[in-house]
N, C-alpha and C positions, 0 to 999 in steps of 0.2 A: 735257293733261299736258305739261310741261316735260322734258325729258331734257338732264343734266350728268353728265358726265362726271368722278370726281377719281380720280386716278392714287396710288398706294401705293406708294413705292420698296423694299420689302421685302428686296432684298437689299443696301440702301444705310444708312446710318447718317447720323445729324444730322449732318453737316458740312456749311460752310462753302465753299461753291462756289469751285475753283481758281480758276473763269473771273474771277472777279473780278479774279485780279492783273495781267491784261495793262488796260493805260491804254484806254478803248473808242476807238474812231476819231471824228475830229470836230475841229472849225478852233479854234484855239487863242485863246479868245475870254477877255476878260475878268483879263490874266495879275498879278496879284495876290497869287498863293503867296506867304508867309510860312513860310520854313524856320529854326527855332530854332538850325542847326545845322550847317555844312559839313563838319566834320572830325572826330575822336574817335575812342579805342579801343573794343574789342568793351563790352560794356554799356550805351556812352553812349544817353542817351534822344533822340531827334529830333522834335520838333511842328513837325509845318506847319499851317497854315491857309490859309484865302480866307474873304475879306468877302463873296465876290460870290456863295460858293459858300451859299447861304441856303434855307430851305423857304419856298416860297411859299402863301399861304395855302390853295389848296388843290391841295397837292401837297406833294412833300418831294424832297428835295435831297440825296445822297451825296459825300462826301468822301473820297476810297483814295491812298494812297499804296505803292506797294510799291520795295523795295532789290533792286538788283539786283548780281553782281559779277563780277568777269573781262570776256571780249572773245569775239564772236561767234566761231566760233560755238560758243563753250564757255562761254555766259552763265548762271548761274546766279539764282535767286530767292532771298534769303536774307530777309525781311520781306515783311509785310505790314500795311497797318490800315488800315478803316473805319469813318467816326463818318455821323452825321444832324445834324450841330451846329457845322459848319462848320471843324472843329479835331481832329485825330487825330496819334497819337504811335506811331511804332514804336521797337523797340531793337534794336543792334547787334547780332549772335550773335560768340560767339567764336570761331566756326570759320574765318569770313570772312579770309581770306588778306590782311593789308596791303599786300604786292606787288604784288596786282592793282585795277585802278580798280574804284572803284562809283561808282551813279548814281542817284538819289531820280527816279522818276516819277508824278506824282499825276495826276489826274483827277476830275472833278466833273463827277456823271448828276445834274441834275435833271428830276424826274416830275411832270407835271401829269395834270388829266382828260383832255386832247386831244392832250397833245405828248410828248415826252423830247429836252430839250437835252444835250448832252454838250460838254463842256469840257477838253481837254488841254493843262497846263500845261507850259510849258518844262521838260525835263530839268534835274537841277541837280545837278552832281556832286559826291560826297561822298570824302573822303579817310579811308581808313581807317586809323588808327593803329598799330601794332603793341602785343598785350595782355600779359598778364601772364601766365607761368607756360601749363599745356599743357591745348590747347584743353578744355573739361568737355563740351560740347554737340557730342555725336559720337553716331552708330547704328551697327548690327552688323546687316546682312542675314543668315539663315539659308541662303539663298540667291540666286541670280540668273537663274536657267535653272528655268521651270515648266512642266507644260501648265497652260491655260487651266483653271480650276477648281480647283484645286490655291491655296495659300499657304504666306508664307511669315514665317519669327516676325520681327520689330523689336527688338533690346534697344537700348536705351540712355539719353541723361542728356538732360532738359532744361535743366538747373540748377536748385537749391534754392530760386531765386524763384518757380520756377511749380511748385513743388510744391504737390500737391492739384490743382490746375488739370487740363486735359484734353491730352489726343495723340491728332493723329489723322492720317491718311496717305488719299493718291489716288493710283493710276494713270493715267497718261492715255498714249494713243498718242505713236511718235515718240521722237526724242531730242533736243526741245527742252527745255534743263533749267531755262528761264524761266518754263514752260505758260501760255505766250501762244499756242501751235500746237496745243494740243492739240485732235484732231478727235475722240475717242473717250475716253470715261471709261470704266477697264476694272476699277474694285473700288475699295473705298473702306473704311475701317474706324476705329474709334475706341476709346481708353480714358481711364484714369484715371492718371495722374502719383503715384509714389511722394510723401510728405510731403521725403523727399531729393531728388527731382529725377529719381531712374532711372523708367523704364520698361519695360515686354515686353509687346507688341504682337500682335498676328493679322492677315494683313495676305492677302485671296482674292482670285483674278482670277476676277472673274465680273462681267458684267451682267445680270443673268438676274433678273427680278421677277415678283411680280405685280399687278396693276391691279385697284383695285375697282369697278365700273360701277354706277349710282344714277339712279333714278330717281324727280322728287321731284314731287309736289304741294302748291306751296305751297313753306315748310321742311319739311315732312315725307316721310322715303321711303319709297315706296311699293315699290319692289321692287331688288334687287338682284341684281350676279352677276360675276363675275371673268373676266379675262381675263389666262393666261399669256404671258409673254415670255420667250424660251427665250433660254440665254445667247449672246451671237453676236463673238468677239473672236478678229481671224482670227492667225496667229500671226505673230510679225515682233520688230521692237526698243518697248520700251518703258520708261516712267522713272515712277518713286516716290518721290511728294514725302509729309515726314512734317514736320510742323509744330506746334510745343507753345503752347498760350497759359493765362491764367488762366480761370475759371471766366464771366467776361464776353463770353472767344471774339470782343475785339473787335481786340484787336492780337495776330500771329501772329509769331513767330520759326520759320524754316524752320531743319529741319537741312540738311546738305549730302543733294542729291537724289542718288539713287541710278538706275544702266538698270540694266534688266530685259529677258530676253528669253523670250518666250513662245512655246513650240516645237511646239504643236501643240494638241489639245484632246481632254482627257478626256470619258469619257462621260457627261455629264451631264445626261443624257435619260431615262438610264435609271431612273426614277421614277414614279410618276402616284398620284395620287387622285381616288377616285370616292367617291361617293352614293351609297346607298339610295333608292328612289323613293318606299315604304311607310314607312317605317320615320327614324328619325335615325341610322341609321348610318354612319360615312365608314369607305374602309378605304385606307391607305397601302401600296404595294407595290412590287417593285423587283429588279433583279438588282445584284448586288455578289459578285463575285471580288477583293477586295481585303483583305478582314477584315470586321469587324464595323459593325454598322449603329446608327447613333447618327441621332436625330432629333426633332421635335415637331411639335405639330399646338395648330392656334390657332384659337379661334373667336370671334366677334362677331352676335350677331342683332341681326335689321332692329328688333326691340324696343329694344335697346342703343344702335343707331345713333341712335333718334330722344327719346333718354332724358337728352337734355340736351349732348351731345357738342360741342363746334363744328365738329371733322368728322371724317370717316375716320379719318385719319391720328393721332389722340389717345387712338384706341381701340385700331386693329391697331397689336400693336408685333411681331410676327414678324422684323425687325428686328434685335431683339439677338441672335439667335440666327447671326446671320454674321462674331462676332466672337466666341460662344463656342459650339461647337458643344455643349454642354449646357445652354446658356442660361442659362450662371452658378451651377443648380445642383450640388449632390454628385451622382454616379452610384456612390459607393464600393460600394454593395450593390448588385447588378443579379443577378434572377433571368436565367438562361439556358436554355436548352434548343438544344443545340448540335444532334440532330439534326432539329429542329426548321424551319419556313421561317417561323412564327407568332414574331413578336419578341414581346417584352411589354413592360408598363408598367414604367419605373425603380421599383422596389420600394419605397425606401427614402423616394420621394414620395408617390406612392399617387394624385398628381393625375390627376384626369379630367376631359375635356372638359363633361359636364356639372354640375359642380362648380366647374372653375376657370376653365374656358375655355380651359387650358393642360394642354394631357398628353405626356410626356417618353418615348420609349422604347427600349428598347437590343437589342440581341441578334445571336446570328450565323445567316447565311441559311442555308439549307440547300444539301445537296450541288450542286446542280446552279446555286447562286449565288438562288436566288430567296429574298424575304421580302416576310412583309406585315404591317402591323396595324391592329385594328381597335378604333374606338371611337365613342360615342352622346353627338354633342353635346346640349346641353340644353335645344333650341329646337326648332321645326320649319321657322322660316325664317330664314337665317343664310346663312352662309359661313366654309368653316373653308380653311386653309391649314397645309400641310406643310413640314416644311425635315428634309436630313437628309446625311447624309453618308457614304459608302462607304469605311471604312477609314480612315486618318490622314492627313487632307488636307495635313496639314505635312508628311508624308513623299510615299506613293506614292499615297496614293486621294486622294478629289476628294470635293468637293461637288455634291450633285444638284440641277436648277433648283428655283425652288422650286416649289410648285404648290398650286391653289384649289381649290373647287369648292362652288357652289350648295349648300345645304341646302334643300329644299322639300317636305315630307310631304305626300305625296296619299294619304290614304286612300281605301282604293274605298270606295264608298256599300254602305248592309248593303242586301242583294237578301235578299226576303223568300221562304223556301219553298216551293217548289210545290204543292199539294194535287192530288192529281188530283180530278177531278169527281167528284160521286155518282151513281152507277148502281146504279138500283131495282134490286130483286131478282130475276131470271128466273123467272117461274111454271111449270112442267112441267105441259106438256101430258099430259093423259090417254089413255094406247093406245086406240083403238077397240074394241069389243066383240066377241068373235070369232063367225064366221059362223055360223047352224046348221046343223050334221052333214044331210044329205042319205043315208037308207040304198039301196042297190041293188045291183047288181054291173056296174062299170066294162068295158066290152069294149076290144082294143086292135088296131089295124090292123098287120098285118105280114107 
């Protein structure tokens, strides 16, 4: 048997890895950049290319350019874009300051079976124009001071071109506002862009996941089981980059990044999920002194997984849940039982784990902050996962890490009856017959 390993980013969302925009290190081979473009106001479109930068037939070839703007160490990232095709385009944002210099730096990763070249093209500096009328592509933190676990809301405008398109935002350690340094990704989140351009965002400091572990024979998995990563972001300065593109996600416009400072860490431990051994049932439980407890539980069986998926990650999407802490649905009806520690099911759903895979639950803990709930995934070999939240993460509560656990029913075997033995019947002995009477008269010594 074979044993692989795939990792499930659960409190992470589809984006677009920051690391990309720093140029990778590597000798500056091959310098043939084609830039469409030196100079221009906020909008103007910029192509560059390379002839050299090509896929080879067996491998493939990246092309990145990213804008940068101002002067160390107050540099900023305002673009970004990657093509496979030896040709990619970004565009100006209008927030970009004409006062201050920019600078177009590209790079080209090509992949083979055996190697990875990297390519870094000459810098080539771009002269920004002064635009028209007052900036549109601006964001509004809610705040800038969190603990760890905690978020915080994004409003603002991508512009009416990338309406419909997506927004999505990273933390990364430090305050370099290029994230070329970033040594720590501390929360990441994603939405959807008004058809006008605005947006309002959800934006946690957590890294906190969990991992699915697989074992496969063959393609097929034979067992599974999870493993927590508890969130770990120690506190210090940090910066928030929120970047809007079209629905392609293949060229990015950065807003102006934002720091952040992270002043300590919420309790976000205080959580767990367990199993039943007998039986399918998981039960969620928790303390919260902050207000009420909002959260769900998500499950996947080893049936599901091998039921045609490409992999893990297609199936578990617990996921969406760290940018809406009710996963998008209504809660407007929520049964309660305030003196209660037993939360319940969001009423107005009625979803249950072995139904939907997905069960939604709301409630306040009891007096002394404890709560739990429980519910019967629809499998007996599986993995379910929790997300949940202690109070209003945008204000003073926080998010709990998230957490797994095994589903595996072991029935005991039926053990059959005891009988006792059969034991014949005791026969009763019959008394002896008594003596015969002897007549006389007895004398006695005294």
């Amino acid at each position: 048997m074979i044993r692989r390993r795939s990792a499930i980013f659960l409190a992470a969302g589809l984006l677009a890895p920051l690391a990309l925009v720093g140029s990778p290190a590597g000798a500056a081979l091959d310098q043939d950049l084609v830039v469409s473009a030196v100079a221009g106001p906020p909008g103007t479109e910029v192509t560059v290319s390379s002839a050299s930068c090509t896929s080879p037939s067996e491998g493939d070839a990246s092309l990145s350019v990213s804008l940068y703007t101002g002067t160390a160490p107050n540099q900023q990232i305002a673009a970004f874009a990657e093509s496979y095709d030896g040709e990619t385009s970004i565009t100006i944002p209008d927030w970009v300051d004409s006062a201050q210099p920019a600078v177009l730096e590209a790079s080209c990763v090509v992949y083979t079976e055996t190697d990875t070249e990297e390519i870094a093209y000459t810098p080539v500096d771009f002269d920004v124009e002064p635009g028209l009328g007052v900036p549109v592509q601006v964001r509004t933190f809610s705040r800038t001071e969190l603990l760890a676990g905690q978020g915080v809301t994004i409003t603002g405008n991508c512009g009416a071109e990338l309406g419909d398109g997506l927004v999505q935002a990273v933390i990364g350690s430090g305050t370099d506002q290029t994230g070329k340094d970033m040594a720590l990704q501390a929360g990441q989140g994603y939405g959807q862009i008004n058809p006008d351009g605005t947006f309002e965002l959800e934006l946690y400091v957590t890294n906190a996941f969990v991992s699915l572990d697989a074992d496969f024979d063959g393609d097929q998995i034979t067992d599974i089981g999870v493993t927590e990563e508890p969130m770990d972001i120690p506190a210090g300065d940090y910066t928030a980059f929120v970047y809007c593109s079209d629905q392609d996600v293949e060229s990015l416009q950065f807003l102006e990044p934002q720091a952040l400072v992270v002043t300590g860490d919420a309790p976000t431990d205080g959580s767990d999920l367990v199993a039943a051994t007998t039986t399918s049932d998981v039960t969620a439980s928790g303390t919260c002194l902050n207000g009420d407890v909002t959260g769900g539980l998500e499950s996947i069986s080893i049936d599901d997984l091998n039921g045609g998926a490409d992999t893990p990650t297609d199936v578990v999407r617990t996921n969406r849940f760290a940018t809406s802490r009710t996963g998008g649905a209504s809660s407007s009806v929520v049964a309660r039982r305030a003196a209660s520690a037993d939360l319940v099911r969001t009423s107005d759903l009625g979803r249950a784990l072995a139904g939907d895979g997905f069960a939604e639950f709301e409630g306040t803990p009891g007096a002394d902050g404890t709560w739990s709930f429980t519910d019967a995934a629809g499998f007996d070999r599986g993995i379910v996962i929790s997300v949940a939240s202690c109070g209003d993460p945008l204000a003073d509560g926080y998010l709990y890490d998230p957490q797994g656990v095994e589903v595996d029913v072991q029935v005991p075997p039926t053990v059959p009856p005891t009988v006792p033995p059969t034991v014949p019947p005791t026969v009763p002995v019959p008394a002896p017959a008594p003596a015969n009477a002897v007549s006389g008269t007895p004398d006695y010594a005294g």
